[in-house]
N, C-alpha and C positions, 0 to 999 in steps of 0.2 A: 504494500500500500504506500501511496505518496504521502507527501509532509501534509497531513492533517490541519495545522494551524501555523502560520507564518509570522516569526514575531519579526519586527522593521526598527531600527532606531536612527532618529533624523541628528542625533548628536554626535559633533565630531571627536566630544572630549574620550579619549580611553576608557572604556570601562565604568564609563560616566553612571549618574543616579537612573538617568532613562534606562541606558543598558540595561544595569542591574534590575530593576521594576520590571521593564518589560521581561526578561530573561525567568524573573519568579512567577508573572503570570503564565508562561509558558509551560515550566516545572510545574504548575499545578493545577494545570490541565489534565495531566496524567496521559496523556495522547501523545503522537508524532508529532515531532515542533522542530523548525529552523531557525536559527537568528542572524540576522541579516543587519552589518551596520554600514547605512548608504556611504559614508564617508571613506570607505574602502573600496567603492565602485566609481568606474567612469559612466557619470550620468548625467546629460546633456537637455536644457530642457524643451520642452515640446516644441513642433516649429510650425504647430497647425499647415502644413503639406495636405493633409486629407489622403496620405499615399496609402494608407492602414487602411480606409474604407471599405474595400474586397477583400483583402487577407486576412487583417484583423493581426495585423500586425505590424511596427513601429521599424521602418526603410531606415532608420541612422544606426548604424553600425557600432553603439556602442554598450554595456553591463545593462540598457534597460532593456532590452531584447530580451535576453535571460530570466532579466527580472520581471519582467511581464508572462511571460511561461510559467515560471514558479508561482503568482499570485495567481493565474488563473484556476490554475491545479490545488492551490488552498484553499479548502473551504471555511476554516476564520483566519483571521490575523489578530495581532497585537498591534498597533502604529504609535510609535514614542514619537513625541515631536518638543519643540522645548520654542522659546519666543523671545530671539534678540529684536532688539529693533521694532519691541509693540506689538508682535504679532507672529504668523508662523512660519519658521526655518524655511528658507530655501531646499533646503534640500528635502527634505517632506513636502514642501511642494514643489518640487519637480517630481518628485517618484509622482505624486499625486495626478499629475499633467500629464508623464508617460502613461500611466496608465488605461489614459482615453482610449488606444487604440484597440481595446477591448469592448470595447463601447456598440460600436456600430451596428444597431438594425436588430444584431444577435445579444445583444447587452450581457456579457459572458460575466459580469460580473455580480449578475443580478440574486439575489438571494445569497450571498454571500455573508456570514457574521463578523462583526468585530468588535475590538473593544482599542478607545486613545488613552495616551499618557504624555501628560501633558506639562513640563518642567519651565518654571519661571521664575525667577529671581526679584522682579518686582511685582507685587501683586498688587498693592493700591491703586485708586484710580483717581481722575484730578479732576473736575469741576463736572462730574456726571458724565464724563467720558467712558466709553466701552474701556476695561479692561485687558493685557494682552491676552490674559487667558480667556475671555471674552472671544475675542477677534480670534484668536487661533479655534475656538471651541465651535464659531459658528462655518469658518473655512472647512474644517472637517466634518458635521455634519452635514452641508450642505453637498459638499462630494460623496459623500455616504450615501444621502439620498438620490442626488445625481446621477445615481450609479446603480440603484435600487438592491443595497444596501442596508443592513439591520445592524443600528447600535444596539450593543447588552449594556456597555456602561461603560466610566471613564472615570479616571484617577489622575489627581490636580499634585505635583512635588514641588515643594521650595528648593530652589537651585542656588545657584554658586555663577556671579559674574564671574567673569575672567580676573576683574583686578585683587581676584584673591592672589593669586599665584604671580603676576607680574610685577609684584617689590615693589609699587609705586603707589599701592593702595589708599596710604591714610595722607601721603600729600597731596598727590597728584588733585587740582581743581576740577577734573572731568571725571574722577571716578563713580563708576557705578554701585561704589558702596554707600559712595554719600547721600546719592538718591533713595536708593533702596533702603539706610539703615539711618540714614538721619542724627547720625552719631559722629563723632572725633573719637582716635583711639581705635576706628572702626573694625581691622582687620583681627587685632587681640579680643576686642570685645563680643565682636559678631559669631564669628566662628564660623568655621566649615559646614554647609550643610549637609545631613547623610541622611540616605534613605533608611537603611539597616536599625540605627536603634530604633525603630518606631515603630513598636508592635501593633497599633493600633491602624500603621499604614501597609503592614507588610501582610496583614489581615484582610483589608480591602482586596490584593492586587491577589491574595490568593482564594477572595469570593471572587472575581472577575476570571481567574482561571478556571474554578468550579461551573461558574455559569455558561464560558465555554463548550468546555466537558459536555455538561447536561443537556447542551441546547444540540449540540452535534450528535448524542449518543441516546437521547429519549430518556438519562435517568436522571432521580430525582433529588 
């Protein structure tokens, strides 16, 4: 039997919180499961061509050709996505974009399940403005259903700007601590965030692997 459920992570950090999350909803699945991190693929994005409309399949010769075969042959996924810049990763949306070429007429990806995961470092939001988890939350349901697509559910992580790690954090005037934590002192006082110790969140991502499971295999 093929890969069952297909977990995706749009993060380029190593072994990042997305990874990890998505990687436990998979393990608790109890099924066949792949984990696929887009940051290791060459992936180009969509060029609207319409050359996919007979074949149903995507003419540029690069990692989403493959990876558009392997999603077809999933019948759930996991999709880690994370939201620099207010909204959703690049690179989640381009897999998201290649994936049209499945689309066409035959809509191959129709009844399909899944479940997001969705990593952000800022969560606040400013004068009744959409949040990024927000804005990223509605770009994926909306291809979900675009695509005639079933969410089971979705799992929100506090993440880690980048100026943890680049030595510039508590001076530097542009850091993304200072927004996010509102503090001086910011890098000692903040802290790293991790998915792991937080039973309460590693519970979640291992109900969303269960309801996987159940929804693919009839049990209860």
């Amino acid at each position: 039997m093929g890969v069952q459920v297909l977990g995706i992570s749009g993060s380029p950090v190593p072994n990042s919180n997305t990874d990890r999350t998505v990687r436990h909803i998979l393990a608790s699945t109890g099924l066949e499961t792949e984990f696929i991190k887009l940051s290791t693929l060459e992936l180009v994005p969509c060029r609207a061509c319409l050359c996919c409309l007979d074949a149903d399949a995507c003419p540029v010769n690069d990692d989403g050709r493959r990876l558009a075969t392997q999603f077809a042959e999933a019948d759930a996924f996991v999709l880690g996505a994370y939201t620099p810049c207010g909204s959703l990763d690049a690179r989640t949306k381009t897999f998201m974009e290649r994936m049209y070429c499945l689309r066409h007429r035959k809509g191959l990806n129709r009844g399909k399940i899944g479940v997001t995961v969705i990593t952000t470092a800022i969560s606040g939001d400013t004068s009744g403005e959409p949040t990024a988890v927000q804005l990223a939350s509605a770009q994926l349901r909306s291809w979900m259903a675009e695509e005639g697509m079933t969410p089971l559910g979705a799992l929100v992580l506090h993440g880690n700007v980048p100026c943890f790690r680049c030595g510039h954090g508590d001076a530097c005037d542009m850091s993304g601590l200072k927004v996010s934590e509102g503090a001086q002192d910011i890098v000692r006082s903040a802290g790293l965030e991790d998915a792991e110790p937080s039973p309460e969140l590693l519970e979640k991502a291992a109900d969303l692997g269960r309801a996987l499971r159940n929804a693919l295999t009839g049990e209860s």
